[in-house]
C-alpha positions as CSV (number, residue, x, y, z in Angstrom):
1,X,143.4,129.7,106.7
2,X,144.4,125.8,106.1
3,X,142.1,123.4,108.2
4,X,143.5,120.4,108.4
5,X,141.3,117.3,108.4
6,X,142.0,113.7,109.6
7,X,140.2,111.1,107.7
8,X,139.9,107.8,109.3
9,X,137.9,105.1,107.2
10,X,134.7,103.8,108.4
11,X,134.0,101.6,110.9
12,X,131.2,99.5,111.0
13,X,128.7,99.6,113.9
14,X,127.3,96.5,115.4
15,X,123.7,95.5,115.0
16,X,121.9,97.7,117.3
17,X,124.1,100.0,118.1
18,X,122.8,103.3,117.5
19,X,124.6,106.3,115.1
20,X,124.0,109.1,117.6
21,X,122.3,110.6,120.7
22,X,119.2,111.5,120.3
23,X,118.9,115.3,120.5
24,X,114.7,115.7,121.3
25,X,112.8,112.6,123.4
26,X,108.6,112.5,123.2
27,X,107.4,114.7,125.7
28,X,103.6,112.7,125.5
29,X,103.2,109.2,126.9
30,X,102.4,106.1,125.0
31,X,98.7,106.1,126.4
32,X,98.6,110.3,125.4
33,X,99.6,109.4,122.2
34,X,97.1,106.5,121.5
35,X,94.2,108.2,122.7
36,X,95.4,111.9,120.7
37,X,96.4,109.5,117.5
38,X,92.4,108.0,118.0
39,X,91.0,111.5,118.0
40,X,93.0,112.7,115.0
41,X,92.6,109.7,112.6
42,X,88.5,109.6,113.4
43,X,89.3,113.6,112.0
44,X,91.1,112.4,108.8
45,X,88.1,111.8,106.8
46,X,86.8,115.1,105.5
47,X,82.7,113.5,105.9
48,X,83.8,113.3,109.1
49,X,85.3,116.5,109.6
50,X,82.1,117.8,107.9
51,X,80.1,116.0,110.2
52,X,81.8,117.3,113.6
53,X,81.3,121.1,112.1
54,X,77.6,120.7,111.8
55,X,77.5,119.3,115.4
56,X,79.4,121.9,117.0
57,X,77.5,124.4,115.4
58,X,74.4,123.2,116.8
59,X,73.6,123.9,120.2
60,X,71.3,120.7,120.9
61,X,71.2,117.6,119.7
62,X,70.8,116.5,115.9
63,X,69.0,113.7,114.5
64,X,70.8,111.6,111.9
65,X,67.9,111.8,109.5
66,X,68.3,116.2,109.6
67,X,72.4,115.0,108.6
68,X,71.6,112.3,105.7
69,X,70.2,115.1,103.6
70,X,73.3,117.4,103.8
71,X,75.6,114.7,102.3
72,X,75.5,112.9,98.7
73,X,75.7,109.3,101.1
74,X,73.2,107.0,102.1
75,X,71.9,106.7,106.0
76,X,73.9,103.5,106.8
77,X,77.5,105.3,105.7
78,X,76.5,108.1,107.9
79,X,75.6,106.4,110.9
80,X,79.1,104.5,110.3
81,X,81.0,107.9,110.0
82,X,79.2,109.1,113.5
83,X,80.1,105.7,115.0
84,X,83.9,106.3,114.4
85,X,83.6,109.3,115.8
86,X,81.5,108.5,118.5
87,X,84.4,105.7,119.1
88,X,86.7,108.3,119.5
89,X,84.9,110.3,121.6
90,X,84.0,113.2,119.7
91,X,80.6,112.7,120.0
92,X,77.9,111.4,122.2
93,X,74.4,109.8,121.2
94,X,71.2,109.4,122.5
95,X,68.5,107.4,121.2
96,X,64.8,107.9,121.2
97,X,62.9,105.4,119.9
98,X,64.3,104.2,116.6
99,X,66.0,108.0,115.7
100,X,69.9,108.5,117.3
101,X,70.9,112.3,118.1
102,X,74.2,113.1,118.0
103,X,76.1,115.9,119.7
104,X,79.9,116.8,120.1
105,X,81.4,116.3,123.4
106,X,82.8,120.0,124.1
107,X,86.0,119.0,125.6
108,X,86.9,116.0,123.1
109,X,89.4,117.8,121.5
110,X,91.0,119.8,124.2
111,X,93.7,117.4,124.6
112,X,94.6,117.2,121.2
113,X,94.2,121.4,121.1
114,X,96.7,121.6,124.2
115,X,99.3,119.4,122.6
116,X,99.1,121.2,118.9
117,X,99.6,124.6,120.4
């Protein structure tokens, strides 16, 4: 069986002009995204993912001088590892007096959870 082709020589598109359709569009809004991208990036850091698998293993609160112990990093690094998370909304704090006890927020990454499965 002989297919025969026609070649035509390229054309050049103008500026902008696009190559194709697209074939898939985002299904998540901009805002979705940001606050999903906020939630993931605070994950990227393995202290941090460390961190959040402590906390959710413990069913109260936990005191950041029980976490500085568990990690080869000084108090001030930790407490700026929980505020990124806290930032994202991960966790939650409470102070009392001059110690802060950290917890995760149970539902801080159903969103994220929904859209990965």
């Amino acid at each position: 069986m002989v297919v025969d082709l026609q070649l035509a020589p390229k054309q050049k598109r103008s500026p902008g002009e696009p190559c194709c359709e697209p074939v898939a569009y985002p299904e998540i809004e901009r805002s979705q995204a940001e606050r999903m991208s906020a939630v993931a990036k605070a994950l990227g850091d393995p202290i941090r993912m460390q961190l959040v698998d402590v906390l959710r293993k413990n069913a109260g609160r936990v005191c950041v001088c029980e976490l500085v112990p568990l990690f080869d990093l000084s108090q001030p690094t930790i407490s700026h590892h929980l505020k990124v998370l806290r930032e994202a909304g991960i966790v939650g704090s409470e102070r009392e007096g001059l110690w802060a006890y950290y917890f995760v927020h149970a539902d801080s990454l159903d969103e994220l959870r929904r859209w990965l499965a």
